[in-house]
C-alpha positions as CSV (number, residue, x, y, z in Angstrom):
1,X,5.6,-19.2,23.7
2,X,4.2,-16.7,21.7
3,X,5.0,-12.6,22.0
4,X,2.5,-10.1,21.9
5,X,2.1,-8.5,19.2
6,X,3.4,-5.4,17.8
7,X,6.5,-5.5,20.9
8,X,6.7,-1.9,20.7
9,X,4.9,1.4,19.5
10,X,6.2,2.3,15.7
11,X,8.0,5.3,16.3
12,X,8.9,7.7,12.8
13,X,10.9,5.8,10.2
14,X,12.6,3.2,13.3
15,X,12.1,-0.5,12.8
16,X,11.9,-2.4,15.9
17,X,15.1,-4.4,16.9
18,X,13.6,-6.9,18.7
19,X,12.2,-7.7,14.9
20,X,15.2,-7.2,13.6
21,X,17.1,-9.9,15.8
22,X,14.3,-12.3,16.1
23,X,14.3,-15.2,13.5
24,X,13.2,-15.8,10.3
25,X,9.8,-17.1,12.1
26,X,8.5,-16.5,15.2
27,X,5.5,-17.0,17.3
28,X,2.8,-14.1,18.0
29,X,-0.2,-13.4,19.3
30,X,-1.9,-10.6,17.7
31,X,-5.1,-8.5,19.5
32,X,-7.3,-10.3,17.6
33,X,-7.6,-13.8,15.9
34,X,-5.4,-16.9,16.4
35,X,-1.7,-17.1,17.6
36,X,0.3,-16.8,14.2
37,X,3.6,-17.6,13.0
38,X,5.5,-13.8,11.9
39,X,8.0,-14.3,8.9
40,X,10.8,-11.6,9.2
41,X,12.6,-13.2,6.7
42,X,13.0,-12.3,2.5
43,X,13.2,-15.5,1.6
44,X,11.2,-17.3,3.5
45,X,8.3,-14.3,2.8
46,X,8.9,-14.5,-0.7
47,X,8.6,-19.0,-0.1
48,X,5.4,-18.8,1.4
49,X,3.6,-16.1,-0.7
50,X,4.4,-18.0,-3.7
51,X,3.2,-21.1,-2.3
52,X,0.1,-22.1,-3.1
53,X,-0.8,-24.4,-0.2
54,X,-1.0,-21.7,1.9
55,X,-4.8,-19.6,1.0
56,X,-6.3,-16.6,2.8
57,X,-9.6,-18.4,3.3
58,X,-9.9,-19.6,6.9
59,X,-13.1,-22.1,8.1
60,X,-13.9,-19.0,10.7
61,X,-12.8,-15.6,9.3
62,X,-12.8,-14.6,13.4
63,X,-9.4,-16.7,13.0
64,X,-7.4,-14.2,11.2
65,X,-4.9,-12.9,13.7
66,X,-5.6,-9.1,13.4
67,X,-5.0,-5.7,15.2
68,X,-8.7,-4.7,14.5
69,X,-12.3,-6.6,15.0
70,X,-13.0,-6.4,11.6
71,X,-11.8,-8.3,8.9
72,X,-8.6,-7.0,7.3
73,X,-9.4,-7.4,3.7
74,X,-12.7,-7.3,2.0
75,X,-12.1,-7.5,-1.6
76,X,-9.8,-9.4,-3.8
77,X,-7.1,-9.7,-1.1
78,X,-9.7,-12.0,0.8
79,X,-9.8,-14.1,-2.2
80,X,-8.1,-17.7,-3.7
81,X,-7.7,-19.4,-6.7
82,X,-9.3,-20.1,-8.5
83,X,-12.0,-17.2,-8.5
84,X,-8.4,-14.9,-7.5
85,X,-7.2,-16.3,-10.7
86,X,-9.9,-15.4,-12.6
87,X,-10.6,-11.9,-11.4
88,X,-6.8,-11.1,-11.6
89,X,-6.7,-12.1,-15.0
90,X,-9.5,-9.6,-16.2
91,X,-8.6,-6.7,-14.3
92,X,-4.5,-7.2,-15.2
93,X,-5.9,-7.1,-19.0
94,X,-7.9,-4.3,-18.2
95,X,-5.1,-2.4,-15.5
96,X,-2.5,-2.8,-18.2
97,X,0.8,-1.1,-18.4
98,X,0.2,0.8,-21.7
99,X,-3.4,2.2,-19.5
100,X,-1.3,3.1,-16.9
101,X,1.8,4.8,-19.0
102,X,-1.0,6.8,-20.8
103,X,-1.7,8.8,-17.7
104,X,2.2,10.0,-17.2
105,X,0.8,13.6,-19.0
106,X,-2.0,13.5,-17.0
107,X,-0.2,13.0,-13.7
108,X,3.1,15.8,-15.0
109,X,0.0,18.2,-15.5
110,X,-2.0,17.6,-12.1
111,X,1.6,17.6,-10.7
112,X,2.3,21.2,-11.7
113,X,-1.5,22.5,-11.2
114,X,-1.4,21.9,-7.6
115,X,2.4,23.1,-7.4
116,X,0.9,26.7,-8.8
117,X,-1.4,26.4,-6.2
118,X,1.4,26.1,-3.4
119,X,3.0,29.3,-1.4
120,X,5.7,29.2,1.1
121,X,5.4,28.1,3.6
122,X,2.9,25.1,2.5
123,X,2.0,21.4,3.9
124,X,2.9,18.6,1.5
125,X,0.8,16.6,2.9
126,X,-2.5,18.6,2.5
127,X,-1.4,20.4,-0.4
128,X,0.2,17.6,-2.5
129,X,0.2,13.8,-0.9
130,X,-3.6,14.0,-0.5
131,X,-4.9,15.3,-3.8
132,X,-2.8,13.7,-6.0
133,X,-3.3,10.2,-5.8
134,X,-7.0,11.0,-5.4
135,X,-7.1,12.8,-8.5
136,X,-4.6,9.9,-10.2
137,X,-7.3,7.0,-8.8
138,X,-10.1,8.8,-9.6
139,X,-9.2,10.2,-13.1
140,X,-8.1,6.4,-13.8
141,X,-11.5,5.0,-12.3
142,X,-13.7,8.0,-13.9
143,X,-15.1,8.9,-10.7
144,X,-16.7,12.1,-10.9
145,X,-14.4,15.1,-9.1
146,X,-17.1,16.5,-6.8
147,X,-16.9,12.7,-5.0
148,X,-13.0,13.0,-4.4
149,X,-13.0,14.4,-0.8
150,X,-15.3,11.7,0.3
151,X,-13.8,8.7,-1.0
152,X,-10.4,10.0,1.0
153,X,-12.5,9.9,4.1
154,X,-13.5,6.5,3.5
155,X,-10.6,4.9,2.1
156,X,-8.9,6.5,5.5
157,X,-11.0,4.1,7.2
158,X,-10.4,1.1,5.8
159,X,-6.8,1.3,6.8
160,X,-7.5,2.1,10.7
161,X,-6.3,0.0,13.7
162,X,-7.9,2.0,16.0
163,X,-7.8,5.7,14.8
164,X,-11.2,5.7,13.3
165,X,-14.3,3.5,15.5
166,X,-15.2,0.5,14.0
167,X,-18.8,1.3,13.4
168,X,-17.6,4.3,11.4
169,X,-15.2,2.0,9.4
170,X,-17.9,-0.2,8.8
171,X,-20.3,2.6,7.7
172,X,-17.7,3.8,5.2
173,X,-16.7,0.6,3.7
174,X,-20.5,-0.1,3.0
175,X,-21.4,3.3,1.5
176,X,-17.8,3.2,-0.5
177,X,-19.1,-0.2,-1.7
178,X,-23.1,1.1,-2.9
179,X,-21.7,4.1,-4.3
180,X,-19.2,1.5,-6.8
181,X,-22.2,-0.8,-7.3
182,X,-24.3,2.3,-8.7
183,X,-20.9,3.9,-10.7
184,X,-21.2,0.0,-11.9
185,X,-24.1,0.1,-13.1
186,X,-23.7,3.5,-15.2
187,X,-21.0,2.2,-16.6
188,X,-22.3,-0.6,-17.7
189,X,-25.5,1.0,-19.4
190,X,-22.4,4.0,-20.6
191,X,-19.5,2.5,-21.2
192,X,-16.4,5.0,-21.0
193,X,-12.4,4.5,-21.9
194,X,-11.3,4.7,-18.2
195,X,-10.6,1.9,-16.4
196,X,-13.8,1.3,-14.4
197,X,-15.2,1.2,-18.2
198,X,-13.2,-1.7,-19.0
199,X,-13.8,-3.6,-16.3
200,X,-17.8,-2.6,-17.0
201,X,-17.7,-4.5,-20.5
202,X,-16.5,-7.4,-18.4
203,X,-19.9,-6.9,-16.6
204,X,-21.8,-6.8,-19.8
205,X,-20.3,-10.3,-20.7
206,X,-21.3,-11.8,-18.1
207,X,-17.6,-12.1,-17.0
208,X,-18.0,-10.2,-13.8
209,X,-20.9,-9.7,-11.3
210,X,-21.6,-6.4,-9.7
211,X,-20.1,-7.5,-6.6
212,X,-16.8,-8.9,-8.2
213,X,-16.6,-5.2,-9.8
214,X,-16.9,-3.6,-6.8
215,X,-14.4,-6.0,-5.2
216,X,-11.8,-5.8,-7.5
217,X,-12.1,-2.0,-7.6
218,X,-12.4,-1.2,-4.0
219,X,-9.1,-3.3,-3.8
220,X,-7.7,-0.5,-6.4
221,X,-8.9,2.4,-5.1
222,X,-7.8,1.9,-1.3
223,X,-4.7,0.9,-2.7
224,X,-3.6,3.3,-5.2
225,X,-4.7,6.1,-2.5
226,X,-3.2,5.2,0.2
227,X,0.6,3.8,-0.7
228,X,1.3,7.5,-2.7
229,X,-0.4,9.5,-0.2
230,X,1.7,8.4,2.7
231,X,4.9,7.5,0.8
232,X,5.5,10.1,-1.0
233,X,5.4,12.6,2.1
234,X,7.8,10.4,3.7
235,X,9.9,10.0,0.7
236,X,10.4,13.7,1.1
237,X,10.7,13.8,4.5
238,X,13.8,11.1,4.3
239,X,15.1,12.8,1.3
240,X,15.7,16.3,3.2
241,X,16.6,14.9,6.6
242,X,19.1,12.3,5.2
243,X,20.8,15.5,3.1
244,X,20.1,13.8,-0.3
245,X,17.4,16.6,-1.9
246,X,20.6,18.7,-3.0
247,X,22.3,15.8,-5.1
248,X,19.5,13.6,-6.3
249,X,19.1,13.9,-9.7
250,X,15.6,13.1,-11.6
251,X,17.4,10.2,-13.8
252,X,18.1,8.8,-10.7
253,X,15.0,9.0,-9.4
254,X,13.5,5.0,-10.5
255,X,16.3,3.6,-8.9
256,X,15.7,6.2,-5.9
257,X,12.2,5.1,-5.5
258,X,12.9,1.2,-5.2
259,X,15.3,2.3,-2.2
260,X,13.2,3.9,-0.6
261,X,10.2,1.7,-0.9
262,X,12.8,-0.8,0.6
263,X,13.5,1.6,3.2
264,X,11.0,3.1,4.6
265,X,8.9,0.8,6.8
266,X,5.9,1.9,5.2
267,X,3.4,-1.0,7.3
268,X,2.8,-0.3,11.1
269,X,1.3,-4.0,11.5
270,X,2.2,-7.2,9.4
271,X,-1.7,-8.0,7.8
272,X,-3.7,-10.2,5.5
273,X,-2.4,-14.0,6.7
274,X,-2.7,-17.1,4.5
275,X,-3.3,-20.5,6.0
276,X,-1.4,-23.0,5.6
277,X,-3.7,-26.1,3.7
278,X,-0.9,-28.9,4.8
279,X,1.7,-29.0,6.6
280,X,4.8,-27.3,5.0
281,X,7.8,-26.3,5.8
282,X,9.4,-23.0,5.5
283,X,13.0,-22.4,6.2
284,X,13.3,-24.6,9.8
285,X,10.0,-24.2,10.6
286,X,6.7,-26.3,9.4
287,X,3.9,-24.5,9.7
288,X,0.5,-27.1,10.8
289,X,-2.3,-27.5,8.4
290,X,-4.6,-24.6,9.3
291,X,-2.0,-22.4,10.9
292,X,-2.3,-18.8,9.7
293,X,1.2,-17.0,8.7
294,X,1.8,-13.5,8.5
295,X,5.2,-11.4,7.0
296,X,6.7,-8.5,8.8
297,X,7.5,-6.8,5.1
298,X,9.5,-3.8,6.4
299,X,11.7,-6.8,8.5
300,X,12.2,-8.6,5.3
301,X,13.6,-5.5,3.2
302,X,16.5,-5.2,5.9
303,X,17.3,-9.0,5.8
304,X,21.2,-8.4,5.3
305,X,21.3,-11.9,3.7
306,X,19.9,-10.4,0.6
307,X,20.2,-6.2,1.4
308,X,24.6,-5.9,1.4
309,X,24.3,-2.7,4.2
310,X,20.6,-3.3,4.7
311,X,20.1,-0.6,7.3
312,X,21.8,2.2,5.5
313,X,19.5,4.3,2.6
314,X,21.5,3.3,-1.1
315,X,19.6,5.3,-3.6
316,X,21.6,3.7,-6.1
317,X,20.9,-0.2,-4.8
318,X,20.6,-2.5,-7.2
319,X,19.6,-5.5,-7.7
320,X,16.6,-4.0,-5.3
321,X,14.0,-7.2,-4.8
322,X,12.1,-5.6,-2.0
323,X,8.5,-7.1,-1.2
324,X,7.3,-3.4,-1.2
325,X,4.0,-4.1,-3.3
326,X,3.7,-8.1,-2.0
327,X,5.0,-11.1,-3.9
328,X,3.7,-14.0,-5.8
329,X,-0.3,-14.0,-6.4
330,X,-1.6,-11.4,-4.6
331,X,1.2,-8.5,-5.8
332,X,-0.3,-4.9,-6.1
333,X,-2.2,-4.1,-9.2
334,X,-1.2,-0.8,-8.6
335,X,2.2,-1.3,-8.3
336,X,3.5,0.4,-11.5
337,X,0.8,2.8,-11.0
338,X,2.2,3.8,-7.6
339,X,5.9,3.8,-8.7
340,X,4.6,6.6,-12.1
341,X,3.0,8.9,-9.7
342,X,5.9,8.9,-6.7
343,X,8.6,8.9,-9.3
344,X,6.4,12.2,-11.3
345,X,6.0,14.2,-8.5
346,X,9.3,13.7,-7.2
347,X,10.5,14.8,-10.3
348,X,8.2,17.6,-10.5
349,X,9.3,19.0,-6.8
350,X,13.4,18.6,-7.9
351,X,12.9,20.6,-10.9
352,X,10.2,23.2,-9.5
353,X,11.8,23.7,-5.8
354,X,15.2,22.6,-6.0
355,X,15.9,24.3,-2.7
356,X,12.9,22.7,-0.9
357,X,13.6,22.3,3.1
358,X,11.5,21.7,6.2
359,X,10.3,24.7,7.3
360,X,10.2,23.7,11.1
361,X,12.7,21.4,13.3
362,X,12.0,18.1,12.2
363,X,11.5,17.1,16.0
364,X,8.2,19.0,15.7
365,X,6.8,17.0,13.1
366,X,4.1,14.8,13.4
367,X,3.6,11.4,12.8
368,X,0.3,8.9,12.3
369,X,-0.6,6.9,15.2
370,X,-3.5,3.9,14.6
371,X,-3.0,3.2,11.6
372,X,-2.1,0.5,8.8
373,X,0.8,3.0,7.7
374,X,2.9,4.8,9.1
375,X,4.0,8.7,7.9
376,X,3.8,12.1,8.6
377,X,0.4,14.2,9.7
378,X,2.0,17.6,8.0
379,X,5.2,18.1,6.1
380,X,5.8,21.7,6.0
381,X,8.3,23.2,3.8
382,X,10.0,26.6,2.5
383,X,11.9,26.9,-0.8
């Protein structure tokens, strides 16, 4: 018989135990959509997002178990192959690692500007977690800066369960989408070196339609804002109240980062399910042609059949094959962009404040409620 889903409210950085102990796949019923099967398991997730019988198209997109009434994923996450394929393969030659190393002296020097700007005691969140991916996204897109503030507010939206009305969500994910269509279109007439550029010469090629462009880079944006503006507030957070600020050192910090992305159950809600297009097994379970599957990802990173001492924080952990950023054909584009800017500005706060601590009891904090993500509202510090 299948649970309702989530079984309890996400409370700070606590996974739920009844997760925890369930096994690798169990039956839920989500506020929206049709009774799913929930994977908690790391290798049965990492089995059934490589598998390419099961497809994120459903007959009725009403199906998609859900915690919201709109559709989870507009944009390339809605997508299979072989259009996925195809408008992977341009933006991965366009999103390339070389693009994305470029911009480590761009993000060392936004870094330090808006640690100049900081006086004790300050908010990490306001003063650091929100403008810093936003100037990262936008400086990689070439979105001019007097749009920043607004495409935070919109991106926000996207990521509600319940925080931000639907018709407001809705409103915001159609003017987020005109004002890429027009960028687009400038681009295309102006081609520039940033990213949005590349992808516009695509456009000019007849590679990519206007509505592929703004699909692929909607998926980039809401992405590459949202994972570094909560996570790296939370990094922080887990960093000071777990006593490891004092002795981390920045060479440690890549390996640091992997833990914690393994840690930290960044996802509120397990989202985006694929469909299964035959029946197929997974683990002891076969999941029915046209049954949707979802993963619980922060579940999967504690499975202690892969994680030796999975509930306990091992800055050091390696290997470390967490399914942080996804697995298989829909893994982040942004994941190497994500893992620059945490691993920079962590890097940047250890050498500029190295005596950094919360500058109220960490009781008082608080913490996102109806959202996709889970983190702090305000982190504020001393040093």
């Amino acid at each position: 018989m299948a649970r309702s889903y989530p079984f309890a409210e996400p409370d700070r950085l606590d996974i739920d135990q009844e997760l925890t102990a369930a096994p690798p796949l169990i039956r839920v019923k989500m506020p929206y959509g049709k009774e799913t099967w929930l994977i908690t398991g790391h290798s049965e997730a990492r089995a059934m997002l490589s598998d390419p019988r099961f497809v994120r198209t459903t007959a009725d997109p009403l199906d998609e178990p859900r915690m919201s009434s709109q559709n989870n994923a507009p944009g390339i996450l809605a997508l299979d192959a072989p259009q996925h394929t195809r408008l992977r393969k341009l933006v991965t030659n366009a999103f390339t690692v070389r693009r994305v190393q470029a911009l480590r002296p761009r993000a060392v020097e936004i870094a330090d500007a808006l640690l100049d700007e900081l006086t004790p005691p300050a908010d990490l969140v306001e003063g650091l977690a929100r403008p810093f991916p936003m100037l990262m996204i936008t400086t990689l897109l070439g979105v001019p800066q007097e749009d920043h503030e607004k495409f935070g507010v919109w991106a926000e939206s996207f990521l509600s369960t319940g925080a931000v009305p639907a018709s407001v969500a809705e409103e915001h994910y159609t003017a987020i989408c005109d004002y890429l269509a027009a960028l687009a279109r400038q681009r295309a007439a102006d081609p520039t070196d940033d990213l949005f550029g590349a992808l516009a010469r695509h456009l000019n090629a007849g590679e990519l339609t206007i509505d592929e462009l703004v699909m692929v880079s909607f998926s980039i944006l809401v992405g590459g804002l949202e994972t570094v503006k909560t996570q790296l507030p939370t990094m922080v957070y887990l960093l000071l109240t777990s006593a490891r600020w004092d002795s981390l050192q920045v060479s440690q910090l890549p390996a640091a980062v992997e833990e914690m992305l393994r840690y930290i159950p960044l996802a509120t809600t397990a989202v985006f399910a694929r469909f299964a297009t035959e029946d197929v097994a997974i683990g002891d379970v076969v999941i029915a042609r046209g049954e949707p599957v979802l993963v619980e990802v922060p579940v999967t990173n504690r499975d202690p059949r892969v994680f030796t001492d999975a509930d306990t924080l091992d800055l050091a952990r390696d290997p470390n094959p967490h399914l942080a950023f996804g697995h298989g054909a829909h893994y982040c584009l942004g994941a190497q962009l994500a893992r620059l800017e945490l691993q920079v500005m962590l890097a940047r706060l250890l050498t500029r404040m190295p005596a950094l601590r919360l500058a109220v009891p960490e009781h008082e904090l608080g913490w996102n409620r109806g959202y996709l993500v889970r983190g702090v509202t305000a982190l504020p510090v001393v040093w």
